[in-house]
C-alpha positions in Angstrom: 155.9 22.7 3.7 153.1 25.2 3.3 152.3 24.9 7.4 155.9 25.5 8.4 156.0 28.7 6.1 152.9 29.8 7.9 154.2 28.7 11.3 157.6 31.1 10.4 155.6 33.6 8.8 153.2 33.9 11.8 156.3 33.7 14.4 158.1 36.8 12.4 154.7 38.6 12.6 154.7 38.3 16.6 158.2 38.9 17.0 157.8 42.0 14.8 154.8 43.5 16.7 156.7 42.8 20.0 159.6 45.0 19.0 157.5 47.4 17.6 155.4 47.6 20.8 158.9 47.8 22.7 160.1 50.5 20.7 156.5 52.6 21.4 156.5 52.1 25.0 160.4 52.5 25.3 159.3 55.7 23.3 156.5 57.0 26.1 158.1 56.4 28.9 161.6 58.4 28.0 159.9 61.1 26.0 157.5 62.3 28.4 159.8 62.9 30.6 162.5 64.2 28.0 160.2 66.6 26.0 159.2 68.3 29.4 162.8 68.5 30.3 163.6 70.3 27.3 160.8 72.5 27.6 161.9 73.4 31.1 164.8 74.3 29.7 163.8 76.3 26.6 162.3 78.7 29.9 158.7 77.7 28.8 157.6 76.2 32.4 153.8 76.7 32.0 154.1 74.5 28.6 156.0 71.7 30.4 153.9 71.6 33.3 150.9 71.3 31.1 152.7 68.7 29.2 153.8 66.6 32.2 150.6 67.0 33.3 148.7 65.5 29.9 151.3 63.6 29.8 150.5 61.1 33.2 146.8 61.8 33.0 147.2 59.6 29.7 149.6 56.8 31.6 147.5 57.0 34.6 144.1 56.0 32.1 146.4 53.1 30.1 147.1 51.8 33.6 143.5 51.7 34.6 142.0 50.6 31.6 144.9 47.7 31.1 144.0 46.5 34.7 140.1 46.5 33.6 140.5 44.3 30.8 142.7 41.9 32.8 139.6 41.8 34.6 137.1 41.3 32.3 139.2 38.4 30.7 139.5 36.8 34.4 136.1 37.3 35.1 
C-alpha cells in the first residue's frame, strides 16, 4: 500500500511539474512577443525594440545551451 501511494504521489509530482513547465513556456513564447506589441503601441518603440531584442538573445542562449546538454548526455 505504502509503494502505490508513493508511485501516485510521485506520478502527481511529474504531471504537476509538466503543466507548470507548460504554463512557463506557453508564458515566454506569447509574452515576448505580446509585451513588445504593447509597447509598440503605448508609442515607446526604442523600449520595445530593446525588449524584443533581450528578449531572443535569451531564447537564442536556451536554445543553444538545451542542444549542449543533449550533447553531453549523448556523448
Amino acid at each position: 500500500m505504502l509503494d502505490w501511494v508513493k508511485e501516485v504521489l510521485g506520478e502527481l509530482a511529474e504531471t504537476v511539474a509538466g503543466a507548470v513547465i507548460a504554463i512557463i513556456v506557453f508564458l515566454w513564447w506569447i509574452g515576448g512577443p505580446g509585451l513588445t506589441a504593447i509597447l509598440w503601441s503605448e508609442g515607446d518603440k526604442p523600449l520595445a525594440m530593446q525588449f524584443l531584442a533581450g528578449w531572443a538573445v535569451v531564447t537564442v542562449l536556451y536554445f543553444m545551451l538545451s542542444r549542449l546538454v543533449r550533447r553531453i548526455r549523448r556523448g
